[in-house]
N, C-alpha and C positions, 0 to 999 in steps of 0.2 A: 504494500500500500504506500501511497507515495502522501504524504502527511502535507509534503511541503505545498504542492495542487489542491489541499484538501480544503486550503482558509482562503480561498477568493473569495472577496466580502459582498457576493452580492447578497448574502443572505443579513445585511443588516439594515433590511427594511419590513423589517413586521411591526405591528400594527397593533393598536391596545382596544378594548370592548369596552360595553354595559352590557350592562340586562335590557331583559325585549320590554321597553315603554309601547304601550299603546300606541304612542306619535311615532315612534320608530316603526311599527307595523305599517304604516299608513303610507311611510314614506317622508314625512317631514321632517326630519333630524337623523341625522348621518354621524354620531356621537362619538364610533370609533372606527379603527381601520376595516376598512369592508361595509362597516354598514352596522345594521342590527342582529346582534349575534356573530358577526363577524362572516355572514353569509355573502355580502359580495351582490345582493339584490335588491333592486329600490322598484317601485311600481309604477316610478314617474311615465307620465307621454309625454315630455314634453323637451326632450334631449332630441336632437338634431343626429339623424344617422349620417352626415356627411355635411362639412362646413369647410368655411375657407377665415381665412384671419379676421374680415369684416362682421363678420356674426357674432363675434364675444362682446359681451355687455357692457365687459369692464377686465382690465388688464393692469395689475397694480404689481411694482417693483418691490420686491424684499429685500429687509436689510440680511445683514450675509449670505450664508448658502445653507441648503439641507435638502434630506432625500425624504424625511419622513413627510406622513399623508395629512390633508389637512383634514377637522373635522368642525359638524356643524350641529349645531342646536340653536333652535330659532333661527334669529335674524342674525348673529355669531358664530363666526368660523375663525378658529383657533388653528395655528401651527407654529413649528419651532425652527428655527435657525441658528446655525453659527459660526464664528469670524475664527475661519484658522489659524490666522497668527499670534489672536492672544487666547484662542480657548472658551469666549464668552460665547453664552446662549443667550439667544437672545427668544422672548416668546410674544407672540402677535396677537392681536385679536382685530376681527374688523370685521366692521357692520356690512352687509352682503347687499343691504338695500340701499343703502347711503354713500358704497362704492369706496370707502376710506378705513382708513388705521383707527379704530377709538382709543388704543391706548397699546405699547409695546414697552417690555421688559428686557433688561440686559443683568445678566447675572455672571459673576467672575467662575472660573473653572479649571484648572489645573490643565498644564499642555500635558500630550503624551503623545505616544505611540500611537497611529492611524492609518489600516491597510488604503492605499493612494484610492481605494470606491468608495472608502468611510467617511463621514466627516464627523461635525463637533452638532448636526441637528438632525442625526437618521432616526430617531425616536415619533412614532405616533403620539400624541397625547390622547386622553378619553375628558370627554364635556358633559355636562349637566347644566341645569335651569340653575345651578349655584356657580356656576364657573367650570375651570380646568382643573385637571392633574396633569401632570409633568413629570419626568422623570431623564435620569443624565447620568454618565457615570465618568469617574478617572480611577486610577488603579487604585487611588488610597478610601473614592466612597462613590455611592452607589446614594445619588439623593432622588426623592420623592416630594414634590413640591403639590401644594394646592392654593391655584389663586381663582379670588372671586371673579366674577364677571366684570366686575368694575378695575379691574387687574392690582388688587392688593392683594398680598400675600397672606392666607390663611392659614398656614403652615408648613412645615416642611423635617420629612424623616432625614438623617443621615446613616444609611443601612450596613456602615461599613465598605471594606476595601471589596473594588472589582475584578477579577482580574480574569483577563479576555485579550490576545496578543494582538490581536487587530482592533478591539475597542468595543463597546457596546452599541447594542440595539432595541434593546428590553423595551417595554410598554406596557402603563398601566393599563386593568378593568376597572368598571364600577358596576358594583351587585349588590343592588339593595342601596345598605349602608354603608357594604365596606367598598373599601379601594384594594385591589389585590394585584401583587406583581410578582412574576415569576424571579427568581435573583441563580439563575443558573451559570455557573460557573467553567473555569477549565482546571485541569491538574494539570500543573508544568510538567510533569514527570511521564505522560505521554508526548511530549515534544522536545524533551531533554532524548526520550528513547530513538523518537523519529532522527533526530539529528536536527531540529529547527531551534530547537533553543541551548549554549552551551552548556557544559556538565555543571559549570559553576554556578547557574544558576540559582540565585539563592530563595529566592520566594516558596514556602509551601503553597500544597492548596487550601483554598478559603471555602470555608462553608458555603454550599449552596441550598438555596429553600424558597420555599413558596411563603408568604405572608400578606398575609391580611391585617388591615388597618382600617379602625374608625374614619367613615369621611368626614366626619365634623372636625373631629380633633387629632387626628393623624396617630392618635395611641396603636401597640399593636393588639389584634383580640384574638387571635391565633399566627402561630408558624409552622411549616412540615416541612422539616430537614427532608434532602435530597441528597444524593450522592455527587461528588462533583469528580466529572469525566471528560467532556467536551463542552463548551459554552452552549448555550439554548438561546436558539430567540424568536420561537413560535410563540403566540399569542393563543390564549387560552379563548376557551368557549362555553355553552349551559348550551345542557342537555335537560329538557323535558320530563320525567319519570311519570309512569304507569300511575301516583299515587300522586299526583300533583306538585311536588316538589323539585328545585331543582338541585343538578350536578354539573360540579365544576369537572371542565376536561381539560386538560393538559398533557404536554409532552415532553419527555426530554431525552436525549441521546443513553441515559444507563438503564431508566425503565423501560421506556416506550411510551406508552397512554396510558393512563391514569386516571380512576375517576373520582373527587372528592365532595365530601358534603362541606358545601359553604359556609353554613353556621359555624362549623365548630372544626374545621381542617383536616377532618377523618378521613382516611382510604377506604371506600367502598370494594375498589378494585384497583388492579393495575398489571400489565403485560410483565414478562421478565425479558429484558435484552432484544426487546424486539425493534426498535431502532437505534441503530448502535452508533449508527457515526452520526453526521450534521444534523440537527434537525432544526428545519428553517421556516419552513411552509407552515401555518397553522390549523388545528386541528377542524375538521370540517364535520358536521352532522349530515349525514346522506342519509334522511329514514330514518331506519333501525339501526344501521352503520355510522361508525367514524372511519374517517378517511386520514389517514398522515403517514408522512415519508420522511426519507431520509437518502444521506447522500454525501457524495464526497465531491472532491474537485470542482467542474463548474454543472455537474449535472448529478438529480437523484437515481439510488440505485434502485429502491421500490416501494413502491405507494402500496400498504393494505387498507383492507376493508377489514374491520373491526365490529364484533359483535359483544357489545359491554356485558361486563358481569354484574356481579352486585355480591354483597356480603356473602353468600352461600354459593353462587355458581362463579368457573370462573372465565374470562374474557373467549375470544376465539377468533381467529383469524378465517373471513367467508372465502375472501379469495384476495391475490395479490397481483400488479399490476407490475409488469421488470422490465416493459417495452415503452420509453416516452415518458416516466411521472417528471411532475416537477419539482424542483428543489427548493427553486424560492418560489415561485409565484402558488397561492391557496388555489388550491381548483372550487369552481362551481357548482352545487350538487341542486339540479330542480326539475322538477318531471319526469320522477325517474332516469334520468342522465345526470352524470357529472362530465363535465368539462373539464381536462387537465392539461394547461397553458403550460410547458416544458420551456426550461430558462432560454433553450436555441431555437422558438420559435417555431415548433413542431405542437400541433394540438391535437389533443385526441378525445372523441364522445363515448361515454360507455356509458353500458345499461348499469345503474347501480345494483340491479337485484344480482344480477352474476359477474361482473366484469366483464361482458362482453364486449371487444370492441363495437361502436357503430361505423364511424370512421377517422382518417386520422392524417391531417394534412399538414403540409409547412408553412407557415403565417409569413413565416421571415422573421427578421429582427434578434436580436437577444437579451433578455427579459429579466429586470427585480422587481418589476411591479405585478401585479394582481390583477386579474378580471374581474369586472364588475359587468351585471347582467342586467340592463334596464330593455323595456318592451319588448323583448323577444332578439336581443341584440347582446355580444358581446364587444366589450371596450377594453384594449388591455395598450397601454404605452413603452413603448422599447425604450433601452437605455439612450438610446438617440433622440427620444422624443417624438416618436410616429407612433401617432394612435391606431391601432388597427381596429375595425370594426366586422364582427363576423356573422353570420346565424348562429341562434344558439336555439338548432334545431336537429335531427334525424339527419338531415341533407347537409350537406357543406355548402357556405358560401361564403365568399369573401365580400364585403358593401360597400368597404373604403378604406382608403389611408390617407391620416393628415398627420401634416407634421407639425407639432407645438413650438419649433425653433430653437428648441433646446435642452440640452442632458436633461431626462427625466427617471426617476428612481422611487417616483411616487405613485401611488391607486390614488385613482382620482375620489373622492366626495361626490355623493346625490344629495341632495335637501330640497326641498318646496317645488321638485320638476327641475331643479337647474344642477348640471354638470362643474363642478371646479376641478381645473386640473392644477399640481403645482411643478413648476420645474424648479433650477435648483437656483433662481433668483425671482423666479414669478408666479404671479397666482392667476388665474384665469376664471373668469365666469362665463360657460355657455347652456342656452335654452332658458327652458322656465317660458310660461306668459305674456306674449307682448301686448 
């Protein structure tokens, strides 16, 4: 295995959640990366299947640079940036109707180590009708930030030392009351083995774990130690239960999936060793299935289909997918098909009940951003900035390609019918209501 192909960083654009709000069902608020639930589906008409540069609303300049997504509740769309030469993050807010900045945040940051795809603003944040959360790391801490809507600081965790040799990606959720973030880790001493880090290296590894925190008061109300193996930076998701309740899913490179009660940080269930190297992509609900991969270098080795357990049964793999998964980009699961957008621009439809292929064509481009599925349409943006736009149906078809003009590493946002894309100086508003 070749360690040193293994850290190409495109996998340092995932994306943080909430819980399924009613508004988020409908389609109005796009809170975290993907969407509601982190599905990647919005029910807007009102997104333009093919456009050219004169159709956007409004096109507003960012201060530094970043690859994380933006997100939106109400009339507020949050995202984060940062200035590489001193480290500072900076975080945005801007009123989507009124076309401007209401208010932007710069916070100091320690410089470090950053694979040349990383920057200092690959972090999704997650929004509420109370504000943002935020999240950032450097080797020595791993901070957790909530600011209100009116952008004053509500609080803020310092979760301790990071340590990830190309830099972090992590994102918060919000469920319920708490804020929950994965803090998954690497062990030098599988890269001191590979030959990527020297013998002298002197850092151990650092605790990795899930924890939950009060959203009011940033206290924490549970933690579940994790083993730390390779960095993680899939974005967690809730699953539904048979009894109304739900289940937190998550993923990380020493278990696999995992499934936990929210309230109180318990393992209901969890895989052994079932994705062992990267995992980037975040974990998806197809049905009865969870869908997550893993993978090395610049591509995944294979996507399962997961049938969860619960206290008394245990998990089970329905079938597995070794031809095409993607590494970074979350595949699409609706209509019984998932859509799996592969980082070299190869896509492929399959039936979820079996994994059968439907079909399985070359888009083009090569890919850290995500699908997103509005009216029967897929939109996914290459690192170049070309949106592709596909069916997301039985039949193949290609409907367009436009290009945004510039490096793009972000999943676009749906809210109120209107598409925002961000590249890595701009934000863009297209569709919605004339």
């Amino acid at each position: 295995m070749n360690i040193r192909k293994l850290f190409v960083m495109g996998f340092l654009i995932t994306g943080s959640m909430t819980n399924v709000h009613a508004a988020e069902v409908q389609g109005d608020n796009w809170s975290r990366f993907r969407g509601p639930n982190g599905s990647g589906i919005s029910h807007a008409k009102t997104v333009p299947q093919n456009w050219t540069k004169d159709d956007y609303n409004w096109v507003l300049n960012l201060p530094g640079r970043g690859h994380g997504s933006p997100v939106v509740v109400g009339n507020k769309l949050y995202v984060v940036s940062g200035k590489r030469k001193t480290a500072d993050r900076i975080v945005v807010c801007v009123d989507t109707k009124k076309k401007e900045f209401l208010w932007q945040r710069t916070f100091s940051s320690a410089k470090h180590r950053l694979h040349p795809a990383n920057n200092y603003g690959s972090s999704t944040p997650v929004a509420d009708a109370q504000g943002v959360i935020v999240t950032w790391a450097s080797p020595d801490r791993l901070i957790l930030k909530a600011i209100n809507s009116d952008g004053k600081t509500k609080w803020t965790r310092d979760l301790g030392p990071y340590q990830a040799i190309n830099g972090a990606g992590t994102s918060p959720i919000i469920v319920e009351d708490l804020v929950i973030v994965t803090n998954i880790q690497m062990d030098p001493e599988v890269f001191i083995r590979a030959g990527v880090l020297p013998k002298d290296y002197k850092f151990k590894p650092k605790k990795s774990y899930v924890v939950a925190v009060d959203r009011q008061t940033g206290k924490t109300r549970w933690q579940l130690e994790r083993k730390t193996f390779l960095a993680g930076y899939a974005t967690p998701c809730m699953r539904r239960l048979k009894n109304g309740q739900q289940e937190l899913i998550f993923l990380d490179s020493f278990y696999g999936l995992t499934g936990v009660n929210p309230r109180n940080g318990k393992v209901n269930w969890q895989t052994k060793r079932l994705l062992s190297s990267r995992t980037v992509a975040s974990p998806v609900i197809a049905g009865d299935l969870i869908l997550g991969s893993h993978g090395r270098g610049v591509s995944a080795e294979i996507l399962y289909a997961v049938r969860p357990g619960n206290r008394d049964t245990k998990p089970r793999v329905e079938f597995e997918i070794r031809k095409g998964p993607p590494l970074v980009p979350t595949p699409i699961a609706k209509d019984g098909l998932a859509f799996l957008w592969a980082d070299n621009g190869v896509v492929s439809c399959i039936q979820i009940k079996n994994g059968q292929q439907v079909w399985r064509k070359r888009v083009g481009g090569n890919y850290y951003a995500s699908p997103v599925w509005v009216n029967g349409r897929l939109y996914c943006v290459d690192r170049g900035g070309m949106v592709a736009v596909i069916a997301a149906a039985k039949k193949y078809k290609l409907i367009a390609k436009v290009s945004l003009g510039e490096r793009s590493f972000a999943t676009p946002a749906v809210a109120n019918g209107v598409m925002y894309f961000r590249t890595e100086t701009k934000l863009m508003s297209l569709g919605g209501k004339k």
